[in-house]
MARBA-3410 file (N, C-alpha, C, O; in Angstrom, 1 decimal):
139
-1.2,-11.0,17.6,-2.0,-10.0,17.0,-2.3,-10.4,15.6,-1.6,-11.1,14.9 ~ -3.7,-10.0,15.2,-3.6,-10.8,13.8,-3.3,-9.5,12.5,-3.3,-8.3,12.4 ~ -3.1,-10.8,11.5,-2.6,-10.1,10.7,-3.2,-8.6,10.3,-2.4,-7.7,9.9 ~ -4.8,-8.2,10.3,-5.3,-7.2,10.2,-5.5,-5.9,11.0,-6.1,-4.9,10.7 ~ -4.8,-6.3,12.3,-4.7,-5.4,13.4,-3.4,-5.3,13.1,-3.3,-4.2,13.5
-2.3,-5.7,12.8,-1.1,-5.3,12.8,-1.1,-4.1,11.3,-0.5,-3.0,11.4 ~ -1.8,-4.5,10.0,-2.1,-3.4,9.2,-2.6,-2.5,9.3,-2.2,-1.4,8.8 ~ -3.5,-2.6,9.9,-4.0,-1.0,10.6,-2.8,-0.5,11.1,-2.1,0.1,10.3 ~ -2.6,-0.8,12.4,-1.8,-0.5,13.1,-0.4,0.4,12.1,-0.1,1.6,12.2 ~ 0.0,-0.5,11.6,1.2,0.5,10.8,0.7,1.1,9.8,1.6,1.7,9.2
-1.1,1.5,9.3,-1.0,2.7,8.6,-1.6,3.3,9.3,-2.1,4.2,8.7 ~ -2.0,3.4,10.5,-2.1,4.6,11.7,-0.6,5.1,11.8,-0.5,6.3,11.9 ~ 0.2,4.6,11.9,1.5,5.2,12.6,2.0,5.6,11.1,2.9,6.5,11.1 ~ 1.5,4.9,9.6,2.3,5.7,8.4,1.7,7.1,8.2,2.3,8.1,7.9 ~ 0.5,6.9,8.6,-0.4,8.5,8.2,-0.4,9.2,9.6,-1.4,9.9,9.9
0.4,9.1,10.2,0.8,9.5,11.5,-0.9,9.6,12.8,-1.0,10.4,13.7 ~ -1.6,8.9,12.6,-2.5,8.9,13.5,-1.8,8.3,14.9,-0.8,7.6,15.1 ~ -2.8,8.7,15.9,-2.8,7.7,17.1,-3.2,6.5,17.1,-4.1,6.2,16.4 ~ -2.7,5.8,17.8,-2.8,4.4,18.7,-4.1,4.3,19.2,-4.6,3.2,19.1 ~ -4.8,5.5,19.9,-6.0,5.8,20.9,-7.3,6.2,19.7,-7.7,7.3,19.3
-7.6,4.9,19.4,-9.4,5.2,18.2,-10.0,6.2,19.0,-11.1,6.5,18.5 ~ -9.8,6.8,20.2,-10.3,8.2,20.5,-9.9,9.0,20.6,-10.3,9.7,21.6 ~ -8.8,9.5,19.8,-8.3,10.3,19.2,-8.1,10.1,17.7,-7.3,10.9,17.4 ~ -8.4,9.5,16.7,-8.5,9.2,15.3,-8.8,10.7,15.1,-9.0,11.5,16.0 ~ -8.8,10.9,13.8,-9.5,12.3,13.6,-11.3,11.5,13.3,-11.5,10.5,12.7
-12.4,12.2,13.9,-13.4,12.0,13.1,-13.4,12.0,11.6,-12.7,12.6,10.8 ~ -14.8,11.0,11.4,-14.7,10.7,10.0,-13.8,10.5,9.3,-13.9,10.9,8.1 ~ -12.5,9.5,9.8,-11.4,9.2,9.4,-11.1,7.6,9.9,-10.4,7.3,10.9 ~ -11.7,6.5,8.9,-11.2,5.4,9.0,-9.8,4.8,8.0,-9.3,5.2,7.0 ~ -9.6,3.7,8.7,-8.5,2.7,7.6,-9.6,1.0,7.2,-9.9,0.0,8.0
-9.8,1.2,5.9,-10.5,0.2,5.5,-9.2,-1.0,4.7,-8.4,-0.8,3.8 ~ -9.6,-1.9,5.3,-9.1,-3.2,4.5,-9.9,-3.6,2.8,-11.0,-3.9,2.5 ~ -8.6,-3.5,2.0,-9.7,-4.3,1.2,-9.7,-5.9,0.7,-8.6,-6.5,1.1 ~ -10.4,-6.6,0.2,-10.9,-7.7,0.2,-10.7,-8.3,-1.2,-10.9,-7.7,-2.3 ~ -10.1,-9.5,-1.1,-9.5,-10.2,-2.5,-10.8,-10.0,-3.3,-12.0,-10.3,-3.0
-10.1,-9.5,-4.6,-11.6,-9.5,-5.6,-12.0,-7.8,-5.8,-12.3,-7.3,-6.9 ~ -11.9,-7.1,-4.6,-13.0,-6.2,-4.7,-12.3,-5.4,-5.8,-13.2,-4.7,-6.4 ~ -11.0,-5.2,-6.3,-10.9,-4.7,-7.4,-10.0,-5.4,-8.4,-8.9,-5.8,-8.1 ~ -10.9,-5.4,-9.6,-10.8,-6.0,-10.3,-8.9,-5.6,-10.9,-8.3,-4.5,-10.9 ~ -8.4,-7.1,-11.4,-6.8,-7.2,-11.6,-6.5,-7.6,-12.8,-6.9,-8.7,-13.1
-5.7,-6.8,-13.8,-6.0,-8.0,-14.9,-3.7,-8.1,-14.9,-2.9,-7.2,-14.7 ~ -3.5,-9.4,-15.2,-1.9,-9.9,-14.9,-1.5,-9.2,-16.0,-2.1,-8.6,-17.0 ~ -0.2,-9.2,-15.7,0.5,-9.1,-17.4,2.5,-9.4,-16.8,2.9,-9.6,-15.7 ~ 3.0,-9.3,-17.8,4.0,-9.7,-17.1,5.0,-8.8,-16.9,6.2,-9.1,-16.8 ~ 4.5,-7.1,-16.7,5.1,-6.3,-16.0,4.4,-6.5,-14.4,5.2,-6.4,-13.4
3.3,-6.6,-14.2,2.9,-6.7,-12.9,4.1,-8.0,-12.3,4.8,-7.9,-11.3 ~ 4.1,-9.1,-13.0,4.9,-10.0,-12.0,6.2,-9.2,-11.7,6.3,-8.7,-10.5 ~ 7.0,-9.0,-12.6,8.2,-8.4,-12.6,8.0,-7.0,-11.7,9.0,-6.8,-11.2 ~ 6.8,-5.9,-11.3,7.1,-5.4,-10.5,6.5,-6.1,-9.3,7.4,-6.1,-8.4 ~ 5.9,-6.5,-9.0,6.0,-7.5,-7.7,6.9,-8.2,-7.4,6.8,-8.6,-6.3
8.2,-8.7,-8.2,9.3,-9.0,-7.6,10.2,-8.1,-6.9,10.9,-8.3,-5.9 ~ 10.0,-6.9,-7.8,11.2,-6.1,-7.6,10.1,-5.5,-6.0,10.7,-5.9,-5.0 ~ 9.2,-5.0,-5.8,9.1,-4.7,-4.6,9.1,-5.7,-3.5,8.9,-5.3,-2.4 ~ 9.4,-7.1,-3.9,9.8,-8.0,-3.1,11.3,-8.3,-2.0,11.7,-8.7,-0.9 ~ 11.9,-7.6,-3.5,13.2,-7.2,-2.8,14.0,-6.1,-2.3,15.2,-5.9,-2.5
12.6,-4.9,-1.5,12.7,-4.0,-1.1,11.7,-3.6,0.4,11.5,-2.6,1.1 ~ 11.2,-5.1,0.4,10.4,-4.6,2.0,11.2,-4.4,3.2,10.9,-3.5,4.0 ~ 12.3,-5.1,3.3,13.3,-4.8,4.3,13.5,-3.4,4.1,13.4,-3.0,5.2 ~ 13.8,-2.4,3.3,14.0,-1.1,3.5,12.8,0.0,4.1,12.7,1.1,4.7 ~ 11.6,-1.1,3.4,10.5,-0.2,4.0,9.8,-0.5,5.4,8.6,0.0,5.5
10.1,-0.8,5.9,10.0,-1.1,7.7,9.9,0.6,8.7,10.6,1.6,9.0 ~ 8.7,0.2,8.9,8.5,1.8,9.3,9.1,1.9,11.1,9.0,0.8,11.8 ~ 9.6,3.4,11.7,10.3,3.0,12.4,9.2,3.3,14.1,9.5,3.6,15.3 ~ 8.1,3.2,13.6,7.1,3.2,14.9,6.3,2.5,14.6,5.5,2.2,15.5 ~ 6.2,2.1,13.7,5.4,0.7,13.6,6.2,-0.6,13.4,5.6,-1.6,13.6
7.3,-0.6,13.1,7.8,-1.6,13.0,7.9,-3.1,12.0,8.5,-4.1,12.0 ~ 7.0,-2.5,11.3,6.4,-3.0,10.1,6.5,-2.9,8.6,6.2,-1.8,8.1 ~ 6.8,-3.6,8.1,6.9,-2.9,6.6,6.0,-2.9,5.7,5.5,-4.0,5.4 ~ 5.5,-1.4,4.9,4.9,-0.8,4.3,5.0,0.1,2.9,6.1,0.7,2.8 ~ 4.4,0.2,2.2,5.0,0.3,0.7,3.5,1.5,0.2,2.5,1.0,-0.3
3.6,3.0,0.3,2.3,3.4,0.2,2.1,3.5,-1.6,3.0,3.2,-2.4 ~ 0.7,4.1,-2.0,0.7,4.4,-3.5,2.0,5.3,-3.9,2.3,5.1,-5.1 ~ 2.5,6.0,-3.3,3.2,6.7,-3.5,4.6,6.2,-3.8,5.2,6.6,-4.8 ~ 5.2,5.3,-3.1,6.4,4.7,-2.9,6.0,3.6,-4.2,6.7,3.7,-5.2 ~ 5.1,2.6,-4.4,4.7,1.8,-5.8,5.0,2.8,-6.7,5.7,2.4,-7.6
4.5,4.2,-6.8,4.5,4.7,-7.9,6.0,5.1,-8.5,6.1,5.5,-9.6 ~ 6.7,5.0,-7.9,8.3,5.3,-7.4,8.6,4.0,-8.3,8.7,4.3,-9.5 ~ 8.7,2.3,-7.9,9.0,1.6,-8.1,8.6,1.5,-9.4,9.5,1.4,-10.3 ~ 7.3,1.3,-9.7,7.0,1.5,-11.0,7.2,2.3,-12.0,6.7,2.1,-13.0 ~ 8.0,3.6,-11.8,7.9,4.5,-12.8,9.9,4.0,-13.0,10.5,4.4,-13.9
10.3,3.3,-11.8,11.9,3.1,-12.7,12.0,1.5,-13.4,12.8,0.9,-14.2 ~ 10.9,1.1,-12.7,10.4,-0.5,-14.0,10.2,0.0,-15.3,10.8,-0.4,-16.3 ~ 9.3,1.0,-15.2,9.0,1.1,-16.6,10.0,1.6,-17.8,10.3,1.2,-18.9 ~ 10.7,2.8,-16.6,12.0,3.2,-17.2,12.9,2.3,-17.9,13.1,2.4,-19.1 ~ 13.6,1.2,-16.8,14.2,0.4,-17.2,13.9,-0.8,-18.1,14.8,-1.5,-18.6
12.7,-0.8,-18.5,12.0,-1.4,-19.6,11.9,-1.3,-20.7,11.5,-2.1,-21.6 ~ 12.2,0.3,-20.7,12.1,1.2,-22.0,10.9,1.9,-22.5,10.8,2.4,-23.6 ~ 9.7,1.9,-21.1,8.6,2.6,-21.8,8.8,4.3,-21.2,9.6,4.8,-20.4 ~ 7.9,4.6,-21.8,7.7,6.2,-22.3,6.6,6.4,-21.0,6.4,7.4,-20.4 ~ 6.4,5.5,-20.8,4.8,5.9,-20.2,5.3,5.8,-18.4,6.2,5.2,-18.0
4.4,6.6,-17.8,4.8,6.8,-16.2,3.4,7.3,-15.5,2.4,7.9,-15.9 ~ 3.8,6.6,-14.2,2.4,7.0,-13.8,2.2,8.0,-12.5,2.9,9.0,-12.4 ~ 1.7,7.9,-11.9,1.4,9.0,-10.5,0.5,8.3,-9.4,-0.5,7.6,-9.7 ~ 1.1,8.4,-8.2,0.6,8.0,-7.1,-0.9,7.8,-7.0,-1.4,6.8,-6.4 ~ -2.0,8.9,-7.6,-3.5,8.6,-7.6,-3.9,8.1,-8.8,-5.1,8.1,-9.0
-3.0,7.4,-10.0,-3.4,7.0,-10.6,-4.3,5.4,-10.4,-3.8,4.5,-9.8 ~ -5.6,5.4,-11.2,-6.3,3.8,-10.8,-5.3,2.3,-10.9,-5.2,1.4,-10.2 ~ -4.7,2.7,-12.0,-3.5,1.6,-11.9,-2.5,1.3,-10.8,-2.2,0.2,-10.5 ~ -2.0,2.3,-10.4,-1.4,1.7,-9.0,-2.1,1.3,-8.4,-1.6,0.2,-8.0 ~ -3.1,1.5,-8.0,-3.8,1.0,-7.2,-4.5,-0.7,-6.9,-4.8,-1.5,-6.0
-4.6,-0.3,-8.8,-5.1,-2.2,-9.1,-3.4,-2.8,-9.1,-3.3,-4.0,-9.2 ~ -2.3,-2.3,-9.1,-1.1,-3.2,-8.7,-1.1,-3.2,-7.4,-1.1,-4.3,-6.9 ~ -1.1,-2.4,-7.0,-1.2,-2.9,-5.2,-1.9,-3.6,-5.0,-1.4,-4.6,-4.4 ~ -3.8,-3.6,-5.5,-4.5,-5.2,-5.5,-3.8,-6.4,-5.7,-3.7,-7.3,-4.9 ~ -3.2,-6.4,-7.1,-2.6,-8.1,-7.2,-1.1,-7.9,-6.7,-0.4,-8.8,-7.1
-0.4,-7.0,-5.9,0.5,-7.5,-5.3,0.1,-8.2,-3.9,0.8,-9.1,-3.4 ~ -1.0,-7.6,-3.2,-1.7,-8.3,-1.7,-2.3,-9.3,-2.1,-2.5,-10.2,-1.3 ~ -2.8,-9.4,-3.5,-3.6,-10.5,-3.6,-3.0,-12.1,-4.1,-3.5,-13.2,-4.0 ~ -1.4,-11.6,-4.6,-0.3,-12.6,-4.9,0.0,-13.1,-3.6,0.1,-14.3,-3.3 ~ 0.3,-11.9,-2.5,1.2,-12.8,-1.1,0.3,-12.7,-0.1,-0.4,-11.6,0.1
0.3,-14.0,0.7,-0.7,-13.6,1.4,-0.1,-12.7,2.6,-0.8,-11.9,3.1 ~ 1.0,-12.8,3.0,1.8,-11.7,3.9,1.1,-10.6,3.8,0.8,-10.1,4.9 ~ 0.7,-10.0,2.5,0.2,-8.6,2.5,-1.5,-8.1,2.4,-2.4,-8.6,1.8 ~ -1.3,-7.1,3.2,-2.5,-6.4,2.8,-2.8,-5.0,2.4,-1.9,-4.2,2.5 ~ -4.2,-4.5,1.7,-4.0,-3.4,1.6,-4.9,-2.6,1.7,-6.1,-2.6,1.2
-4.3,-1.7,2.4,-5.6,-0.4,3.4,-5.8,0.8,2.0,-5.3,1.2,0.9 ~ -6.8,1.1,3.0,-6.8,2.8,2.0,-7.4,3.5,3.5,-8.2,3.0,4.1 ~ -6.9,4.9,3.9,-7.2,5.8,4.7,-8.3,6.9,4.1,-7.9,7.8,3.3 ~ -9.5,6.9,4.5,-10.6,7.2,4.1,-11.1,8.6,5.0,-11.6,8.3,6.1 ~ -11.1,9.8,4.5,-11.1,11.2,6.0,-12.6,12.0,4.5,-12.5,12.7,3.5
-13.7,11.2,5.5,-15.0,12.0,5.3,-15.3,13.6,5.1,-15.9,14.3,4.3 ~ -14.4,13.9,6.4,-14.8,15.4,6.5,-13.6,16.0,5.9,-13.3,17.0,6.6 ~ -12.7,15.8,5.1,-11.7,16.4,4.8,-11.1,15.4,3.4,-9.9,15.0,3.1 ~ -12.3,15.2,2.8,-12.1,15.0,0.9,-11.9,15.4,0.0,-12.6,15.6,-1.0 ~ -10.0,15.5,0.2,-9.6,16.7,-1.0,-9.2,15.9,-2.1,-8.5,16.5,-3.0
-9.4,14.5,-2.2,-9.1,13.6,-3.3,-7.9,13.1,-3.6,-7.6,12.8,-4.7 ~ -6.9,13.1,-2.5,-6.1,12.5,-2.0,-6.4,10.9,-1.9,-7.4,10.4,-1.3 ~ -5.6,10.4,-2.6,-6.2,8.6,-2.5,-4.5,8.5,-1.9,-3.4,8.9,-2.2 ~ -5.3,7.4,-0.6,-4.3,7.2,0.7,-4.3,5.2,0.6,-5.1,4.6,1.1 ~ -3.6,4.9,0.2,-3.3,3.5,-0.1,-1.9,3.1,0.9,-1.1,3.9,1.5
-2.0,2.0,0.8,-1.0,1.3,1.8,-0.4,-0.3,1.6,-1.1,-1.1,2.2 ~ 0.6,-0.7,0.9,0.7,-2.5,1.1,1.4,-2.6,2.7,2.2,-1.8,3.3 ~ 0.8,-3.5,3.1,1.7,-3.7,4.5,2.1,-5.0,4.5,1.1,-5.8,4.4 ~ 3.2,-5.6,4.5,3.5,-6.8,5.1,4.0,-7.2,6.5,5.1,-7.2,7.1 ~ 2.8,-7.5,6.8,3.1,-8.0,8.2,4.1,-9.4,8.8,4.2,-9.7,10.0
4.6,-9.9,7.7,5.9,-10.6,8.2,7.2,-9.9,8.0,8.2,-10.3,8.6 ~ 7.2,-9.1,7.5,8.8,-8.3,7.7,8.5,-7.2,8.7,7.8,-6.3,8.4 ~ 9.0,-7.3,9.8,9.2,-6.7,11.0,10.6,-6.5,11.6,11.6,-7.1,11.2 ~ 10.5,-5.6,12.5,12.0,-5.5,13.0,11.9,-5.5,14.8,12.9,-5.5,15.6
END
């Protein structure tokens, strides 16, 4: 299976959809995105939190997909006790644009990872649905 069908796949089963694309909800896809499409700028808290979620995919192994996955929500987690433990003041929130550009350069650092966002047209309450998946840590 390749790598981009197996990402799907585990954020259908993280956002609890079906298996059967006819049953998805209408107007409800999972888009891959593409090295580049958002812009990353380094620094050397991004390396350091990309390590530390490196040595946490084995916990996040989802248990119907089988796959390990890391959503905005769970980054925002990691990053708000990096920051902590760094000594900043500052913290952020799962729909913030910066998690999101660290989820960019953490898929865009390994190539193991990718990263979806779940996209529901008819039901835009501005929920930003992100996803890192690495598709080599499986169980």
């Amino acid at each position: 299976m390749a790598k981009v069908d197996v990402a799907r796949r585990a954020a259908r089963a993280y956002y609890g959809f079906s298996e059967n694309p006819s049953q998805f909800p209408r107007g409800t896809d999972v888009e891959v995105y593409r090295k580049g499409e958002i812009p990353v700028k380094e620094s050397m808290f991004l390396a350091a939190l990309a390590q530390e979620v490196g040595k946490h995919w084995n916990d996040c192994v989802g248990p119907q997909s089988r796959t390990a996955r890391l959503s905005n929500f769970d980054l925002a987690h990691f990053a708000n006790k990096l920051l902590e433990k760094q000594g900043a003041k500052k913290r952020v929130k799962p729909e913030d644009n910066e998690v999101i550009m660290w989820m960019a350069y953490i898929a865009e650092s390994d190539p193991r990872v990718s990263l979806l966002r779940v996209v529901r047209e008819s039901k835009d309450d501005g929920t930003v649905r992100a996803l890192l998946v690495n598709t080599e840590v499986t169980i």
